[in-house]
TIKE-902119 format. One line per 8 residues: number of its first residue (from 0); their letters; for each residue x, z, y of N, C-alpha, C. Coordinates in Angstrom, 2 decimals. Example, Ala and Ser with C-alpha at 12.3 -4.5 7.8 and 13.67 -1.06 7.14 Angstrom:
0) AS) 13.19:7.80:-5.69:12.30:7.80:-4.50:13.20:7.80:-3.30 ~ 12.85:7.08:-2.25:13.67:7.14:-1.06:12.90:7.87:0.03
END
This chain:
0) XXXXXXXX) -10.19:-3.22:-3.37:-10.47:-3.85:-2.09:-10.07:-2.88:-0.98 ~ -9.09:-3.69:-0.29:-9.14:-2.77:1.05:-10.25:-3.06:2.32 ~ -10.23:-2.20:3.13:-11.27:-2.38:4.52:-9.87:-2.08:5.38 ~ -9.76:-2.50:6.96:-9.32:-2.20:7.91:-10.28:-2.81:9.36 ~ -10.48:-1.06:9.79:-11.45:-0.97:10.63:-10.91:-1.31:11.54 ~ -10.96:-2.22:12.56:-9.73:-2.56:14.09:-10.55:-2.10:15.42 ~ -10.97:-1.18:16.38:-11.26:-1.25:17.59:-11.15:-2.22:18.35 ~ -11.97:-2.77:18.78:-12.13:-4.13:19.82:-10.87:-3.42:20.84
8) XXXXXXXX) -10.50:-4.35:21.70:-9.34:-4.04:22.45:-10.25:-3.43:23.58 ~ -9.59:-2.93:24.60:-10.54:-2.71:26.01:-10.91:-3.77:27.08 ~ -12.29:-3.25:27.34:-12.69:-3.86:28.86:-12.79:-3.24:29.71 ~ -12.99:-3.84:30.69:-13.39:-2.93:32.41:-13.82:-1.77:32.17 ~ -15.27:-1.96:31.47:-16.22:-0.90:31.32:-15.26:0.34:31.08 ~ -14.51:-0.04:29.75:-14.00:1.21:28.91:-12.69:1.87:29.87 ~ -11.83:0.95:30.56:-11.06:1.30:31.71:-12.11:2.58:33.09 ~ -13.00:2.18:33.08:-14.17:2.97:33.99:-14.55:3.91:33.56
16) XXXXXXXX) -14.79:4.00:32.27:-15.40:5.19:31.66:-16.70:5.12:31.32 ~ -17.04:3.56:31.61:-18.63:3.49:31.20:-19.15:3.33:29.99 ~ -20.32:3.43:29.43:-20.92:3.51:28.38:-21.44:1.71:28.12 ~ -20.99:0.80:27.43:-20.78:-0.41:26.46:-21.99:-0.55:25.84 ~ -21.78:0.05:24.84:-22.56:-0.57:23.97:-22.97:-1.56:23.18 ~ -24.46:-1.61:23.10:-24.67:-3.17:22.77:-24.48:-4.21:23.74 ~ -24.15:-4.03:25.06:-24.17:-4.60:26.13:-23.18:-5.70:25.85 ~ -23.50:-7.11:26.35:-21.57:-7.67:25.50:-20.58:-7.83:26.69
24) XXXXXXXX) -19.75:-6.81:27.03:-18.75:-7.00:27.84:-17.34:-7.39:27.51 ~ -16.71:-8.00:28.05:-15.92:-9.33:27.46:-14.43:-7.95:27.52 ~ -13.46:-8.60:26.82:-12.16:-8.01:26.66:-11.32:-8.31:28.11 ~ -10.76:-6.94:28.98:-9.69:-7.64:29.61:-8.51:-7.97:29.22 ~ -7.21:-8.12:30.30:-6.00:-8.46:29.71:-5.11:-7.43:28.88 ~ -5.36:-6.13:29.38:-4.99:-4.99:28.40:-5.81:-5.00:27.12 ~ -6.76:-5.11:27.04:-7.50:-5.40:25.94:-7.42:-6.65:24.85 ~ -6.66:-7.72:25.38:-5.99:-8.59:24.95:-4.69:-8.31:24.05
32) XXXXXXXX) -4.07:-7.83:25.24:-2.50:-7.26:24.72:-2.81:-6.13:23.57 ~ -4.20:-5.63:23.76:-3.69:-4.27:22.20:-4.46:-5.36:21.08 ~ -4.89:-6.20:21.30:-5.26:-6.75:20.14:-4.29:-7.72:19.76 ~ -2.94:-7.77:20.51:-1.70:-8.54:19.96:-1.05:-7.48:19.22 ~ -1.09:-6.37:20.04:-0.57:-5.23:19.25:-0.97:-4.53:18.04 ~ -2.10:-5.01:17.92:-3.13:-4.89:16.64:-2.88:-5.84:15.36 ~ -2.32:-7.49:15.74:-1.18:-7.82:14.68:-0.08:-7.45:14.03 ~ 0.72:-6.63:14.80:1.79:-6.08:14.06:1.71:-4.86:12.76
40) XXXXXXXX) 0.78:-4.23:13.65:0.41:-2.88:12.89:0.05:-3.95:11.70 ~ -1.49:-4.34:11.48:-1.96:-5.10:9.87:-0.45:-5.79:9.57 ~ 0.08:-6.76:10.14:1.00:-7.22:9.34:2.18:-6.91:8.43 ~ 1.51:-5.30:8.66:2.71:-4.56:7.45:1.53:-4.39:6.08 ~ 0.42:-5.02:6.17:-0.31:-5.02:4.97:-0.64:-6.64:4.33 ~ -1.48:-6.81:3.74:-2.04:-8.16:3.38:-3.20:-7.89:3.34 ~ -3.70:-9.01:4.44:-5.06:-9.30:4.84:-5.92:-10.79:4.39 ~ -6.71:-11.10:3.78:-7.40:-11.98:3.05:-8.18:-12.51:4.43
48) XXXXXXXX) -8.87:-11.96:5.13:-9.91:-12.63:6.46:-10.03:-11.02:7.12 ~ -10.63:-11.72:8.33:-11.19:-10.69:8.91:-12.63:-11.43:9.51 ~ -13.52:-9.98:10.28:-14.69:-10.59:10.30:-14.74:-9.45:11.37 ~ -16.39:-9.72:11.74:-16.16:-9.07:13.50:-17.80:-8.57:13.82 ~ -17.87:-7.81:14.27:-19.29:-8.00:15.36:-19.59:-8.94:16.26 ~ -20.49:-9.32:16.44:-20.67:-11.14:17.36:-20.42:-10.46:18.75 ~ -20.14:-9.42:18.95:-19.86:-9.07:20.47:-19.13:-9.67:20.98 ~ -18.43:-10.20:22.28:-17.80:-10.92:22.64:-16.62:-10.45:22.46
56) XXXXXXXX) -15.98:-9.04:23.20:-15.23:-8.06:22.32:-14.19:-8.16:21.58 ~ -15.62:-7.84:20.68:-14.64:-7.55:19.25:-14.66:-9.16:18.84 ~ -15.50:-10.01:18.79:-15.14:-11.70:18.22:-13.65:-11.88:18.70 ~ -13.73:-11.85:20.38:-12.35:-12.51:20.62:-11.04:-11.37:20.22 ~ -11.31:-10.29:19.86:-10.40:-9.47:19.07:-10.03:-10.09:17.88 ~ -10.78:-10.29:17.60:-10.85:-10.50:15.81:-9.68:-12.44:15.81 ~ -10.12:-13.22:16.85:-9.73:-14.69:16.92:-8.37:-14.20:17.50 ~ -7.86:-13.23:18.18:-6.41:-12.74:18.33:-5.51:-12.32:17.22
64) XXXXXXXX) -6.48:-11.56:16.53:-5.77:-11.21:14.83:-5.40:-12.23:13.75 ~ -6.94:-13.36:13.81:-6.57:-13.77:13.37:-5.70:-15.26:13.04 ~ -5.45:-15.41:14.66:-4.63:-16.30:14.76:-3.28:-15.67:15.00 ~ -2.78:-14.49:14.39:-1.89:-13.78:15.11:-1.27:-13.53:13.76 ~ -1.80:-13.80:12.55:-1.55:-13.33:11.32:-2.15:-14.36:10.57 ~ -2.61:-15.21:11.03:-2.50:-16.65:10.59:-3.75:-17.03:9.08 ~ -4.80:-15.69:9.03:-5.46:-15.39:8.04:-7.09:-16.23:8.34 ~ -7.89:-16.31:7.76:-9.22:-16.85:7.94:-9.91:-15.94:8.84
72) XXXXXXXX) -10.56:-16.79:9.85:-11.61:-15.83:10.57:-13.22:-15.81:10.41 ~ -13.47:-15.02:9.50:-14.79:-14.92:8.99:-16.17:-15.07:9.76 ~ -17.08:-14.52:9.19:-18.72:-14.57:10.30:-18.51:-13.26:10.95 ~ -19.35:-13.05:11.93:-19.93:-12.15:12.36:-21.20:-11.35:11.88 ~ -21.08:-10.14:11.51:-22.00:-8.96:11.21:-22.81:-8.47:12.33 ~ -24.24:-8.56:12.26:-25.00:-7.73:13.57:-24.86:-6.88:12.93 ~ -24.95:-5.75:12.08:-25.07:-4.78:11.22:-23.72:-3.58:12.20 ~ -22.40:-4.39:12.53:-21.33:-4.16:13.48:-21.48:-3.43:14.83
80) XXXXXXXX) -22.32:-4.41:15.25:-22.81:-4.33:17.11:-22.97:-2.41:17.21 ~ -22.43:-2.31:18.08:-22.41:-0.98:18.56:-23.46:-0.34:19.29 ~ -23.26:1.32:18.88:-24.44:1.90:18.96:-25.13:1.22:20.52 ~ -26.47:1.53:20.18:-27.13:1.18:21.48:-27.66:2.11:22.56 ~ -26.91:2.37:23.78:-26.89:3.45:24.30:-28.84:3.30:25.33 ~ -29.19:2.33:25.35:-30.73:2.16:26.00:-30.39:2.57:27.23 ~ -30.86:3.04:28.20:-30.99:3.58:29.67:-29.49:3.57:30.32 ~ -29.07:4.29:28.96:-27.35:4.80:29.54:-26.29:3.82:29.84
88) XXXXXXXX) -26.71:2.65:29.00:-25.65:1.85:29.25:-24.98:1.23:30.53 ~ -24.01:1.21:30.84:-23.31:0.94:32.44:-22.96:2.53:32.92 ~ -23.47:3.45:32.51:-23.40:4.51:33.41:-21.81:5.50:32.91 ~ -21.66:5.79:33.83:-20.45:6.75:33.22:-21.26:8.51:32.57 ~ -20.19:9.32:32.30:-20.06:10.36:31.51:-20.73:11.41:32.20 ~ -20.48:11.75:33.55:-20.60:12.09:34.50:-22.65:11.54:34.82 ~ -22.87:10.57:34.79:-24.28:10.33:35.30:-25.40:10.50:33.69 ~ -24.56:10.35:33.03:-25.56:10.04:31.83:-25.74:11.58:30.92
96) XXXXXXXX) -24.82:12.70:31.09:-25.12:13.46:30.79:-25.96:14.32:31.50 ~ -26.43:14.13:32.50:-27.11:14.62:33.61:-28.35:14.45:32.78 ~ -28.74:13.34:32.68:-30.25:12.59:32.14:-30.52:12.83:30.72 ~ -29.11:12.76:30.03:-29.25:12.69:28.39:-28.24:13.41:27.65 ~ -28.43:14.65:27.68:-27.44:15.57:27.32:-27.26:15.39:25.87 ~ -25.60:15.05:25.09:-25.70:14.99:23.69:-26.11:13.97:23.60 ~ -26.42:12.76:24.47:-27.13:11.31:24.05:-28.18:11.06:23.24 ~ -28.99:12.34:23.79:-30.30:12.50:23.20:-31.38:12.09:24.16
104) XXXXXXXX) -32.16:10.59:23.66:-33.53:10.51:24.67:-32.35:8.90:25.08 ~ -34.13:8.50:26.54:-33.45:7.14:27.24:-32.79:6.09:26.43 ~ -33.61:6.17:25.11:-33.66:5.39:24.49:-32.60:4.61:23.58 ~ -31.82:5.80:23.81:-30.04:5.89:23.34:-30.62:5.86:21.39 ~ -29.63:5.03:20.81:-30.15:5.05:19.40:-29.36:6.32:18.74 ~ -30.36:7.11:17.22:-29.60:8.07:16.57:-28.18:7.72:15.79 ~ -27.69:8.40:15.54:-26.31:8.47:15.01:-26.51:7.87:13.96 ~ -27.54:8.20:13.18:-27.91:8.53:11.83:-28.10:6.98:11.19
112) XXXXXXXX) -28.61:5.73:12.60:-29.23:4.69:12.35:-27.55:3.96:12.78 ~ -26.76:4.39:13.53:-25.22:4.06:13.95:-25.08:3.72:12.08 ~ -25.11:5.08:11.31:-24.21:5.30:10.21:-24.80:3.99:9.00 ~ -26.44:4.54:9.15:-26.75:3.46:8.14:-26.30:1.88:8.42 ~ -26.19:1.84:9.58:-25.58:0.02:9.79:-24.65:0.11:9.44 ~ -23.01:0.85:9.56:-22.32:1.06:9.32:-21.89:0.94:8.07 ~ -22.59:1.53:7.11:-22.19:1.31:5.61:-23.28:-0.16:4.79 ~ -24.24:-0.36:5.51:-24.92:-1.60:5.26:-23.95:-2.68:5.67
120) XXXXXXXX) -22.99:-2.15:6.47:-22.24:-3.94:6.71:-20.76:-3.80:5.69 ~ -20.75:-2.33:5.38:-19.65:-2.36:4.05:-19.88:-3.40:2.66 ~ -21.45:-2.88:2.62:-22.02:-3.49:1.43:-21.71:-4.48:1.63 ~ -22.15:-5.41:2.70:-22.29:-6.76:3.06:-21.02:-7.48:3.06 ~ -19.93:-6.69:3.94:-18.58:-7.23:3.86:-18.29:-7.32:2.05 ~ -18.51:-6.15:1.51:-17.71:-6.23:-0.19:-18.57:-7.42:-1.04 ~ -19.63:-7.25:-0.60:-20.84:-8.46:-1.46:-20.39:-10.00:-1.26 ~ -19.83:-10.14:0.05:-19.43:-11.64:1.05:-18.15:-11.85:0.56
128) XXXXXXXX) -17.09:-10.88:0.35:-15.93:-11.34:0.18:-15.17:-9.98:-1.02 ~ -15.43:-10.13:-2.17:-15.59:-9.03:-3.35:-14.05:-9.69:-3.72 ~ -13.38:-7.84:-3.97:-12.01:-8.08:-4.00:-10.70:-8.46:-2.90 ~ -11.38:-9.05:-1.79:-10.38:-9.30:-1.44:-10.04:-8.02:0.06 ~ -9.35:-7.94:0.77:-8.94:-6.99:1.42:-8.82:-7.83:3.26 ~ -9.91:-7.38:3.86:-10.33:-7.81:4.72:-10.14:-6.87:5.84 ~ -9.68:-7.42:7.08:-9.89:-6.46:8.41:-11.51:-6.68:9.50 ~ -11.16:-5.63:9.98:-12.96:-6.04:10.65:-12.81:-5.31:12.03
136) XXXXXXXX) -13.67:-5.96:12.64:-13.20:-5.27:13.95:-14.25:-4.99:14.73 ~ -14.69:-4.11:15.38:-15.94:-3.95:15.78:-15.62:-2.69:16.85 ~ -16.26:-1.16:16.90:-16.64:-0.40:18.01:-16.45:0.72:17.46 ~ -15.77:1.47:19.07:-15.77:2.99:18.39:-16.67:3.69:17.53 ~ -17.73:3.87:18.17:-18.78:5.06:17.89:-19.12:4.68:15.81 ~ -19.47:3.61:16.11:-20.21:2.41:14.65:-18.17:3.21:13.72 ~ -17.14:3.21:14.12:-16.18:3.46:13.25:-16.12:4.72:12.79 ~ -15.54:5.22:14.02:-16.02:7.11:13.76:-17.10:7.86:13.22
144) XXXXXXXX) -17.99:7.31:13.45:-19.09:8.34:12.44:-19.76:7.59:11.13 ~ -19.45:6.13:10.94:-18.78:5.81:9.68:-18.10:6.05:8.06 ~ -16.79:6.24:9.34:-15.65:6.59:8.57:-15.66:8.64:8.37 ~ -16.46:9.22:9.53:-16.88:10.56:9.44:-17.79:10.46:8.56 ~ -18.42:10.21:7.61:-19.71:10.01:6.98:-18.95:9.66:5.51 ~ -18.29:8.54:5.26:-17.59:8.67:4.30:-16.43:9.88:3.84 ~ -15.66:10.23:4.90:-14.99:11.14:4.53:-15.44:12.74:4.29 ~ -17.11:12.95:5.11:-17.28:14.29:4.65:-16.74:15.30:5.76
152) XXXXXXXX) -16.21:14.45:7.16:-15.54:15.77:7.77:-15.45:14.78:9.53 ~ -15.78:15.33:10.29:-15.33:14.26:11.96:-13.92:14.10:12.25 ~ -14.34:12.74:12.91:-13.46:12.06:13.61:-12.97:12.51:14.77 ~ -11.73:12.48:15.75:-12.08:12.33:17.44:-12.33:10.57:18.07 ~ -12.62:10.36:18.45:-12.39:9.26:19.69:-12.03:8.03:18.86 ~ -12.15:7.13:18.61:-11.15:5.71:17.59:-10.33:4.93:18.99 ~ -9.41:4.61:19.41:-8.38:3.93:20.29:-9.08:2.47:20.12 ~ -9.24:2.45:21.57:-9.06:0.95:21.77:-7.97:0.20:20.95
160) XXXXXXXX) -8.14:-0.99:19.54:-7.03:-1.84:19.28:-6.27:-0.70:18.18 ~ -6.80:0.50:17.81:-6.17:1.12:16.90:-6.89:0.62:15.31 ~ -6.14:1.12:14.18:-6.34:0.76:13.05:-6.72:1.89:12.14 ~ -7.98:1.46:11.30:-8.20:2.60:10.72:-8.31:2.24:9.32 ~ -7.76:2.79:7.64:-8.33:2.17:6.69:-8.42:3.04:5.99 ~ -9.24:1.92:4.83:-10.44:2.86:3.71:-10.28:1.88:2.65 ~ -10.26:2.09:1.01:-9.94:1.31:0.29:-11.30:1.84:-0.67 ~ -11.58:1.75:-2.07:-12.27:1.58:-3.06:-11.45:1.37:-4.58
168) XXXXXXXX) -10.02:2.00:-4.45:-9.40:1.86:-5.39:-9.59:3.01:-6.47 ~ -9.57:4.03:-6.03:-10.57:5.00:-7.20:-11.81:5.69:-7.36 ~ -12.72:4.06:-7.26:-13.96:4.36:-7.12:-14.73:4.53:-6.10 ~ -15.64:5.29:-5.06:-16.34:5.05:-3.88:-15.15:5.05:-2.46 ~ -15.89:4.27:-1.50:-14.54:4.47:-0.60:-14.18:5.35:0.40 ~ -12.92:5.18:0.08:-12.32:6.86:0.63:-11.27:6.23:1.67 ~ -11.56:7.32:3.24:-10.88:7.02:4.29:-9.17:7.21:3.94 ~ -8.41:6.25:4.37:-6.71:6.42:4.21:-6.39:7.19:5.41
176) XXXXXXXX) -6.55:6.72:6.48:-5.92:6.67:7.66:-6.79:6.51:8.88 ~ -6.89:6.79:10.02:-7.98:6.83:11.12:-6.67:6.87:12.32 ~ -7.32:5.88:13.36:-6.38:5.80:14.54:-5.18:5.37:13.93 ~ -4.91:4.87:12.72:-3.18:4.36:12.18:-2.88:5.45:12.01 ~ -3.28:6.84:11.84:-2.28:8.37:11.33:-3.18:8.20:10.16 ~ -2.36:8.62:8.81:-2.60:8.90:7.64:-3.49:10.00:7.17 ~ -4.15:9.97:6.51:-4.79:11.39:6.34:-4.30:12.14:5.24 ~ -3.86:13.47:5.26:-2.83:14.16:4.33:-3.85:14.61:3.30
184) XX) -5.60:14.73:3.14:-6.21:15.07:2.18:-7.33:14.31:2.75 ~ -7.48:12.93:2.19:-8.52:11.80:1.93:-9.97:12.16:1.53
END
């Protein structure tokens, strides 16, 4: 089974520099366009469905892919929904580290509870659709420390509309590729 992790395309917020979240802020037109650009990249693989966080987001990410590649568009995972920044959310980098240095406090959720959703919606994706090789599309933070958690080593940053994958072909799953660059020791 393959996984391909997709970054929701961008919105305003993320153009601003603000902190998202669980908040559901809708995709703009650049954020549109990388999730057209987000067809080409998968379409050098084979994709069975994809499936999404109910965020508005990443859903209408996911209804770009998958009318873009012509594949089934699955349910939505809350398990997906991105970390929840509490107080911080709306605020930029600049105001929120002032208050919550390290995104600690103000009600910002732990990493730790990021990761366990994270691999609880693996389960869920492989349990829902076993065998087949699915894209998913959801949020930075929920990808990166994830896919940092499986691999044993950090991430930087995941790209708006970039592609990241992880398969289960020899046994537990092991990161391929992050941001679409390959990883030279998995």
């Amino acid at each position: 089974m393959k996984l391909g992790f997709i970054r929701h395309g961008q919105t305003d917020w993320n153009a601003e520099g603000r902190l998202q979240g669980s908040s559901d802020i809708p995709l703009n037109d650049v954020g549109r366009q990388q999730a057209r650009d987000a067809v080409a990249v998968l379409g050098a693989g084979h994709w069975d469905a994809i499936v999404s966080s109910p965020l508005s987001r990443a859903r209408e990410t996911a209804e770009i892919i998958s009318d873009g590649l012509g594949i089934e568009l699955g349910r939505s995972y809350d398990e997906l929904i991105e970390r929840d920044y509490g107080q911080a959310e709306g605020m930029r980098d600049e105001e929120w580290e002032v208050l919550w240095p390290n995104k600690n406090g103000g009600g910002i959720e732990a990493l730790d509870s990021v990761v366990a959703r994270g691999r609880k919606a693996i389960e869920l994706i492989a349990a829902d659709l076993p065998g087949r090789n699915v894209a998913i599309v959801c949020h930075g933070t929920i990808i990166r420390y994830t896919l940092s958690a499986l691999a044993g080593r950090p991430f930087d940053t995941i790209l708006n509309g970039s592609v990241s994958l992880l398969d289960d072909d020899e046994g537990p799953w092991a990161v391929r590729s992050v941001n679409g660059e390959s990883l030279v020791n998995p």
